[in-house]
matplotlib code that plots the C-alpha trace (Angstrom):
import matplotlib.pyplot as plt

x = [-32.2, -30.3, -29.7, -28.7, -30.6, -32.5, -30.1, -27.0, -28.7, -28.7, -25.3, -24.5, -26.4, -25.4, -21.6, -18.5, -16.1, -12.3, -10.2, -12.9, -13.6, -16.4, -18.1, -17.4, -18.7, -22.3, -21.8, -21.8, -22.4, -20.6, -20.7, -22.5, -21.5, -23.8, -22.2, -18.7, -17.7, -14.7, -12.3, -15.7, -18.1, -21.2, -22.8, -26.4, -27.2, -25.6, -22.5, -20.0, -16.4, -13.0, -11.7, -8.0, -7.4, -8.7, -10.5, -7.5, -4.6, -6.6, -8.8, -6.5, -8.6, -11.2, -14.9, -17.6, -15.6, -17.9, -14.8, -14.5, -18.1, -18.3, -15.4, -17.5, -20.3, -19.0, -16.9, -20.3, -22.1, -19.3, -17.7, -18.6, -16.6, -13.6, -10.9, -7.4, -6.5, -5.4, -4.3, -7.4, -6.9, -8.9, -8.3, -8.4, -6.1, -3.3, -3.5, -3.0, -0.3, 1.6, 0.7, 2.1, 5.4, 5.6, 5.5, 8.9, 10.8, 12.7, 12.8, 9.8, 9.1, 5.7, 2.4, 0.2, -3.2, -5.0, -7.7, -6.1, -2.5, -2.7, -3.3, -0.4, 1.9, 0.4, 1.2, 5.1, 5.9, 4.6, 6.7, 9.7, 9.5, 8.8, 11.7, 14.3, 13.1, 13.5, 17.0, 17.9, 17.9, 15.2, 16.3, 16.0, 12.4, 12.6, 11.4, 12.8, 10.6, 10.5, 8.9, 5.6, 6.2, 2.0, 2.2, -1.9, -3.8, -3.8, -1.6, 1.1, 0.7, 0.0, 3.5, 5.4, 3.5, 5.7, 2.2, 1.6, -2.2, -2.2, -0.5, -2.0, -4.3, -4.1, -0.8, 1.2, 3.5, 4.7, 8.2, 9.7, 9.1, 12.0, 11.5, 14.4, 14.5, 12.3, 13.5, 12.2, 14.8, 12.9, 12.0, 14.8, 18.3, 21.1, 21.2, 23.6, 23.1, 22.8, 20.5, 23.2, 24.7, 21.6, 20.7, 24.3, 23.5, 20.5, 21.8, 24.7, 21.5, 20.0, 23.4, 23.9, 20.3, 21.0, 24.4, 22.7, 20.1, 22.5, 22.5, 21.4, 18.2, 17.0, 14.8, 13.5, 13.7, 10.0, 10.0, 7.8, 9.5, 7.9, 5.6, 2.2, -0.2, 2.8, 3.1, 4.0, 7.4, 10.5, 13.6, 16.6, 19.0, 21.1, 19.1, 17.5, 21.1, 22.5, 19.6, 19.6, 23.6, 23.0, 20.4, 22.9, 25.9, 23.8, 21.4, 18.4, 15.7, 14.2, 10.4, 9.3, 5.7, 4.3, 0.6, 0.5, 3.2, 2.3, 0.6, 2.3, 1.7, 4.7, 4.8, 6.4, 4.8, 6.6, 8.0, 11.4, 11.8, 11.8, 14.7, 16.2, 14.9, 15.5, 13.5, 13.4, 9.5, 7.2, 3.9, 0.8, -3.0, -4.7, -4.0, -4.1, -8.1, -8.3, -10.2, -13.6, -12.6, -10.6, -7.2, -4.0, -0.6, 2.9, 5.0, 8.5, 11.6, 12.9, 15.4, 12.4, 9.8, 11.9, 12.6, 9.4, 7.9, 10.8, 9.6, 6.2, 7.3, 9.2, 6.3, 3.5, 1.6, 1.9, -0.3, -1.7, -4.2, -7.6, -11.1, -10.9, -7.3, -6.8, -11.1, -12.4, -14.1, -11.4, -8.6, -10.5, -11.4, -7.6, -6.7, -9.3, -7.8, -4.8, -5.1, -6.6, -3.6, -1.6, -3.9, -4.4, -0.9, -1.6, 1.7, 3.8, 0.3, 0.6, 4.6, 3.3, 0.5, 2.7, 5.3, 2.5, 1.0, 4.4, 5.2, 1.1, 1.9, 5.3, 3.5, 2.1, 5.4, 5.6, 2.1, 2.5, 1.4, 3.4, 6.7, 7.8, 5.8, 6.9, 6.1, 6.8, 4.2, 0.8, 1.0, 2.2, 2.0, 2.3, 3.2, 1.9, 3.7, 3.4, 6.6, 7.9, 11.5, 11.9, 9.8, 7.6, 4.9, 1.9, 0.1, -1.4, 0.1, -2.6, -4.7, -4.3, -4.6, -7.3, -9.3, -7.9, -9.1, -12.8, -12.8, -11.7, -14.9, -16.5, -14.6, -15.5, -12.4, -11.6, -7.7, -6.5, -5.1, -2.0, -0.9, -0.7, 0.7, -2.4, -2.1, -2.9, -3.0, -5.7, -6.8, -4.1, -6.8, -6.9, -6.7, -4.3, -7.4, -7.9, -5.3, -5.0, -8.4, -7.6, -4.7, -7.0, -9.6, -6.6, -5.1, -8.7, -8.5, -4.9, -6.3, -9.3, -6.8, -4.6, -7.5, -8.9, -5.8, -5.0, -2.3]
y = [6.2, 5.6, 8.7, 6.3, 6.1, 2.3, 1.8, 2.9, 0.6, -2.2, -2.0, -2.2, -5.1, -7.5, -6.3, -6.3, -4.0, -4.3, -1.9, -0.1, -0.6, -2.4, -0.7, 2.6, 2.0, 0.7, 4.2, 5.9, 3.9, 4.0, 7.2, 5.5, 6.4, 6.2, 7.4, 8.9, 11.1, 12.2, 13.0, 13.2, 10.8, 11.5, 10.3, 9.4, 12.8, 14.8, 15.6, 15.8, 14.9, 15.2, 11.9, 12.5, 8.6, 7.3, 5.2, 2.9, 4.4, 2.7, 4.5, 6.0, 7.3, 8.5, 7.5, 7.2, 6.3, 5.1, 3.1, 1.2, 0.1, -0.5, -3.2, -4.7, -5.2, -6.4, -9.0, -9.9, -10.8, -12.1, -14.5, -13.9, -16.4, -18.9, -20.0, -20.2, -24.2, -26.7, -25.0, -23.2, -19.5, -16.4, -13.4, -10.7, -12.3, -13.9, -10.0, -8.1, -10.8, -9.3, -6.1, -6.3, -7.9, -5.6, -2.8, -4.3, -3.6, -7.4, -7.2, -9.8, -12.9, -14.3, -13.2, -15.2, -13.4, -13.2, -11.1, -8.7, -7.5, -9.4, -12.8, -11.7, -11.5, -14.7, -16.2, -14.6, -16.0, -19.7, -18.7, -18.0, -21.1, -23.4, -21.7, -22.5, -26.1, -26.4, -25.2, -28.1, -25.2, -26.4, -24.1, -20.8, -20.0, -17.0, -13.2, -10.1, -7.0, -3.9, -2.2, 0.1, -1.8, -3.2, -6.1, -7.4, -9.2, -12.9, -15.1, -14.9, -11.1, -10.0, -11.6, -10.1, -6.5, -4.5, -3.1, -4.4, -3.8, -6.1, -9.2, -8.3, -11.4, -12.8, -14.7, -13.3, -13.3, -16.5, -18.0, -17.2, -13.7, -11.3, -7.5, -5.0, -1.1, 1.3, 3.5, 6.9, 9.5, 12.1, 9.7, 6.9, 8.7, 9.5, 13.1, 14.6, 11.6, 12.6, 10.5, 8.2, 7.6, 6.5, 4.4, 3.1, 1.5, 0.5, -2.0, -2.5, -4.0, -6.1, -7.5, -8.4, -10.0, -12.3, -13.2, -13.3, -15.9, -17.3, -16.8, -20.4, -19.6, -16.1, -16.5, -12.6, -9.6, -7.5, -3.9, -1.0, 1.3, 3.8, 3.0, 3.7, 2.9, 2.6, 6.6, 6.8, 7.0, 7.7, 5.9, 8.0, 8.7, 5.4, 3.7, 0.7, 0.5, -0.6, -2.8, -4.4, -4.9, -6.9, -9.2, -9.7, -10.4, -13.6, -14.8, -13.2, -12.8, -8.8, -8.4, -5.0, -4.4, -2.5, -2.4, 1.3, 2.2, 1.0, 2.2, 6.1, 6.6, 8.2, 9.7, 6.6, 3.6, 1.6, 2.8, 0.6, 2.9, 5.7, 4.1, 2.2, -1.6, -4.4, -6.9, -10.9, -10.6, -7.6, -7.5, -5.4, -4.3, -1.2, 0.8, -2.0, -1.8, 1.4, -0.8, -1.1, -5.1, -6.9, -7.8, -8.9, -9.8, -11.6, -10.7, -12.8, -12.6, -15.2, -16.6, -17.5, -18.2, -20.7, -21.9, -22.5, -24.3, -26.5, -27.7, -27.8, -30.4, -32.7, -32.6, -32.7, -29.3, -26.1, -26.8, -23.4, -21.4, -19.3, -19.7, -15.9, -15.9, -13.9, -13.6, -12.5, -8.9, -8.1, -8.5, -6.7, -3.8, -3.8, -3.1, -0.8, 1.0, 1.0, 1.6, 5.0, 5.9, 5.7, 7.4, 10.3, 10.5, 9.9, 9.2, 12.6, 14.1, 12.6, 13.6, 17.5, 17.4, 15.6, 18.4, 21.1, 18.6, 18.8, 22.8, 23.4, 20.9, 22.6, 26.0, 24.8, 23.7, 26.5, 25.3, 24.8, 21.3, 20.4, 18.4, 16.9, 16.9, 14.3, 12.3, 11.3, 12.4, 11.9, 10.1, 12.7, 12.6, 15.4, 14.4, 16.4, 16.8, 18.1, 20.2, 20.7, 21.8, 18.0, 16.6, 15.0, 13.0, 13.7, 11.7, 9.1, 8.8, 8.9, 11.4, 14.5, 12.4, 10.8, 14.4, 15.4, 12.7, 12.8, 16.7, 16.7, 15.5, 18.5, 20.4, 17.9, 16.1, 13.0, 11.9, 9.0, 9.1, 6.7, 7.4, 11.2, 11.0, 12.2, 10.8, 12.2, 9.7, 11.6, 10.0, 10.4, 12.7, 15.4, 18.7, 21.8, 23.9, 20.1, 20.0, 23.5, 23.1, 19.8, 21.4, 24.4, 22.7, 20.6, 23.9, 24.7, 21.3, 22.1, 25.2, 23.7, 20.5, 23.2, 24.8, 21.6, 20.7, 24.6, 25.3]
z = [23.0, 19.7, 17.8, 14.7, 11.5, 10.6, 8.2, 10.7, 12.9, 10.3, 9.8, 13.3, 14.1, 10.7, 10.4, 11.6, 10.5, 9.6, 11.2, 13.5, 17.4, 17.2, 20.8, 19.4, 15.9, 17.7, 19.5, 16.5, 13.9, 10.5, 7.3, 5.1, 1.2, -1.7, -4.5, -6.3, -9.2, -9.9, -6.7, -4.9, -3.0, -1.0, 1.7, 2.6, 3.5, 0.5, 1.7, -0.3, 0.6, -0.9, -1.4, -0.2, 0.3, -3.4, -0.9, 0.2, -1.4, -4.8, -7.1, -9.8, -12.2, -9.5, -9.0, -11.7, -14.4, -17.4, -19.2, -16.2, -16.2, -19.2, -19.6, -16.6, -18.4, -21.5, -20.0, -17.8, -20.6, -22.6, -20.1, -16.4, -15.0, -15.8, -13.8, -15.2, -13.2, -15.0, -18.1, -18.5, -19.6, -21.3, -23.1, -21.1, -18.0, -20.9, -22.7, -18.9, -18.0, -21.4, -20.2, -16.8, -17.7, -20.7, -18.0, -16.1, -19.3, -19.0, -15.3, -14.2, -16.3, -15.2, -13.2, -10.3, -10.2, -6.4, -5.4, -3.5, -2.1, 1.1, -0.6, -2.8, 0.3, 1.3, -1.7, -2.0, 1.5, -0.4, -2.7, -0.9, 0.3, -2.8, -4.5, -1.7, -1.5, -4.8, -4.5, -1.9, 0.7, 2.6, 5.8, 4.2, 5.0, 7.3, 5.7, 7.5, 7.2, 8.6, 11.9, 10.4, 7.5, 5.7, 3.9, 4.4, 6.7, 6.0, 8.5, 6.7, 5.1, 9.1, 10.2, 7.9, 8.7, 11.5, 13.0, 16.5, 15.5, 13.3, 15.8, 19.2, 20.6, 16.6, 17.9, 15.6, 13.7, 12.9, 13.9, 10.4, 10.0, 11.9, 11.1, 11.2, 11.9, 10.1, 7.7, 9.5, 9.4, 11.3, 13.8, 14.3, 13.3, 15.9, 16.5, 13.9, 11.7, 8.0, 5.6, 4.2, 7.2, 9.2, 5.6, 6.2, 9.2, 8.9, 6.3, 9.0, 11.6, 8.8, 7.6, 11.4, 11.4, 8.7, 10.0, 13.8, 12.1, 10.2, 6.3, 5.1, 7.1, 5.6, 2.7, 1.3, 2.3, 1.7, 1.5, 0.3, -1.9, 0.4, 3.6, 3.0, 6.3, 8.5, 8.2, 4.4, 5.3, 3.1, 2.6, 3.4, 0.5, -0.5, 1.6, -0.9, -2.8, 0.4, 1.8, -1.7, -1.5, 1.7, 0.4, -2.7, -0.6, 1.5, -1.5, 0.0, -2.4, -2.6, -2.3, -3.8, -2.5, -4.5, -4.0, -2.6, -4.7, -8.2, -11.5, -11.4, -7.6, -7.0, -10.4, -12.2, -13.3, -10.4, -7.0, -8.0, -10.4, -8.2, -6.3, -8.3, -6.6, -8.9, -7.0, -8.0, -6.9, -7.3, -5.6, -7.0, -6.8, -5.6, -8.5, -10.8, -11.5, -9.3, -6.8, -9.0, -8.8, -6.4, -8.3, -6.9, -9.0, -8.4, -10.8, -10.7, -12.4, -14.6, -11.7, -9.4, -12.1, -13.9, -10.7, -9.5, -13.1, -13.2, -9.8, -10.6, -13.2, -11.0, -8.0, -11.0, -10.1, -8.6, -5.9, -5.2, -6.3, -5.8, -7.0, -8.8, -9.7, -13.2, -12.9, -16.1, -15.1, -13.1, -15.5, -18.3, -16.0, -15.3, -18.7, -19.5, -16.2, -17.3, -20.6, -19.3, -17.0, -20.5, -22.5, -20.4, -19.1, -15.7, -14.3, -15.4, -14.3, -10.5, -10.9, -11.3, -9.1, -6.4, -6.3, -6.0, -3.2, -1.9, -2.2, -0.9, 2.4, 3.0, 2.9, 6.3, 8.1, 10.3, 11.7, 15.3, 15.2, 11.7, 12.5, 9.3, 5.9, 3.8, 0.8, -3.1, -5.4, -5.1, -2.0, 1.5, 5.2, 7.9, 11.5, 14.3, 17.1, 20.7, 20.4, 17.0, 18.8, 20.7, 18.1, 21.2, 20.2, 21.2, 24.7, 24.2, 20.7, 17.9, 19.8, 17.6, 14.6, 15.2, 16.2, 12.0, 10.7, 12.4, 11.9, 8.6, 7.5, 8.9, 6.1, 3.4, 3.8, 4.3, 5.2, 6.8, 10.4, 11.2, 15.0, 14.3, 11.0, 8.6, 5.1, 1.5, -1.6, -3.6, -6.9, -9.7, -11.8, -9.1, -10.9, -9.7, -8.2, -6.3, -4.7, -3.6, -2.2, -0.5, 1.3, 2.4, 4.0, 5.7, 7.1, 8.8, 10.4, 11.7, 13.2, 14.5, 15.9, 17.3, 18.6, 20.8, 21.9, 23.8, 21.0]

ax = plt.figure().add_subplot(projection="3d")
ax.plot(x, y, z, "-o")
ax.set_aspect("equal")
plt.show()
């Protein structure tokens, strides 16, 4: 007999859901969520969790926010809907375009609106394309990414993503898309092999792929500034200058994707400018309306943008485009989003409460189950490992992590579990006493972890 609620069972029956085992899910059926406030949301049966996720790495200025809803309902009953084809525009999309670029001091020229970061992608590997073509160079079409790198969903999005989650019985990726070493010091260097050496030769490998592939072929490179659901992963030291060097050298265009990483994340407004990435395309969303409407933006620099328009000219359009791109409520909730990150100082906020987040996590490194604890501001992961001395994973990999994750919610928690990495991206407004808090109640699930596993 079911032990699910009706509505449980609802769900079950009517929905599929993205990124859940389906047979498991009509085993136990989903957590359903009724409401938010603050860093908090609660569930159908008044529990009340720490958000430690912003939902999907998204909801800057936390849950409830009465500014937010209220530039949704003013731009409802002002203008619902328009579309910006065919030189058709409105206010609050031509006011965020200013805003955005403004935001790039110089470095990004123009803005594509989509409705989310994986139909960005979609639309940067279109991009890619177009712009070569345009250039006569009607071979360079493939992208390299990275392995664990996330880039979306969508065909082309998923191909470019170094997950094998994400490709398995899809048939993906696509031909075009080649993916290069991931940037995981702790995991991936040589024994002995310091930061800038192992960032040194991991720009050696992609320099080899291109010239493997053959220059004239290679398109973009795409790149988090740091790797959010592929184990938010950090660079090693020097590591972008030199990947950015390579792409230079063979006229490989930079992809900064910057939908994790955007809007003060990492305690400045952009990951680039954390380190130092001067991309010719920058990809964005998340953050951008703290995921109260679905928002994606291009942003490229004046190389590619002019680019692109002049061909748009000589073919007669640029034939691309979605129903909702630059929609109406989502671009004024955008503003009134970001106007509040500004206002409120958000950004050297996440800087601070990052490097308590940091100092808090570290607190727990001798932890039997803690390998590494790593991270740039508001955004950390801890590995767990079988044996912190070999750094052995544990078997089969994703086990421990996925016992945190479901017994974190025992202790009001909720945390996200990639392989056994468990990730923290708590909404930028998260006070001192927050994230002190969040940390405790993730020490009594490393006990409790450490606990069912015999440690």
């Amino acid at each position: 007999m079911s032990t699910l609620s009706p509505t449980q069972q609802q769900d079950v029956d009517f929905q599929l859901h993205p990124y859940t085992n389906a047979v498991k899910h009509g085993e136990v059926g989903p957590r359903i969520m009724t409401r938010g406030e603050g860093i908090y949301v609660y569930d159908d049966q008044g529990n009340r969790y720490l958000e430690g996720m912003a939902g999907l790495w998204s909801v800057a200025v936390g849950f409830g926010e009465p500014r937010l809803v209220d530039a949704a309902t003013r731009q409802l009953q002002e203008l619902p809907y328009y579309h910006t084809f065919t030189h058709k525009s409105h206010p609050s999309v031509i006011e965020l375009s200013e805003r955005l670029i403004g935001y790039t001091e110089g470095r990004m020229a123009k803005v594509f609106f989509t409705n989310s970061g994986s139909e960005a992608n979609d639309t940067v590997v279109k991009l890619v394309w177009y712009y070569h073509n345009a250039l006569g160079q009607r071979a360079k079409k493939k992208i390299i990414a990275r392995q664990r790198g996330y880039h979306g969903v969508t065909v082309a999005s998923a191909s470019m993503t170094g997950l094998a989650g994400n490709h398995k019985d899809f048939d993906l990726p696509l031909p075009q898309m080649l993916h290069t070493a991931c940037p995981h010091h702790y995991r991936y260097a040589l024994p002995n092999e310091t930061e800038e050496d192992f960032a040194t030769r991991l720009a050696d490998e992609l320099e080899a792929l291109i010239l493997r592939e053959g220059a004239d072929t290679v398109g973009a490179f795409i790149g988090e500034p740091v790797m959010g659901a592929g184990g938010v992963i950090v660079p090693p030291r020097t590591y972008w200058d030199k990947i950015q060097a390579v792409c230079r050298k063979y006229d490989v265009l930079i992809v900064a994707d910057e939908v994790i990483t955007g809007f003060g994340r990492l305690g400045k407004r952009f990951g680039s400018d954390v380190f130092g990435i001067e991309p010719d395309i920058m990809v964005l969303s998340k953050q951008i309306t703290s995921s109260y409407q679905p928002l994606g933006a291009v942003l490229l620099n004046s190389k590619v943008a002019d680019t692109v328009a002049a061909h748009s000219g000589k073919l007669g359009t640029f034939g691309h485009g979605y129903t909702a791109s630059g929609h109406p409520v989502a671009t004024a909730v955008a503003l009134e989003n970001l106007r509040i990150i500004d206002e409120r100082g958000l950004i050297a906020h996440a800087a601070d409460m990052g490097e308590l987040l940091h100092q808090e996590l570290n607190a727990l490194s001798g932890h039997p189950l803690v390998g590494e604890v790593r991270g740039v501001g508001l955004i950390a992961g801890v590995e767990l490992v079988a044996d912190k001395a070999t750094r052995a994973p544990f078997d089969p990999l994703g086990s421990a992590g996925a016992y945190a994750y479901e017994r974190a919610h025992d202790h009001g928690l909720i945390v996200r579990g990639i392989q056994d990495t468990v990730a923290f991206c708590p909404p930028l407004i998260i006070s001192a006493s927050q994230v002190r808090d969040m940390v405790a109640r993730f020490a009594r699930v490393l006990d409790d972890t450490a606990a069912k596993l015999g440690r």
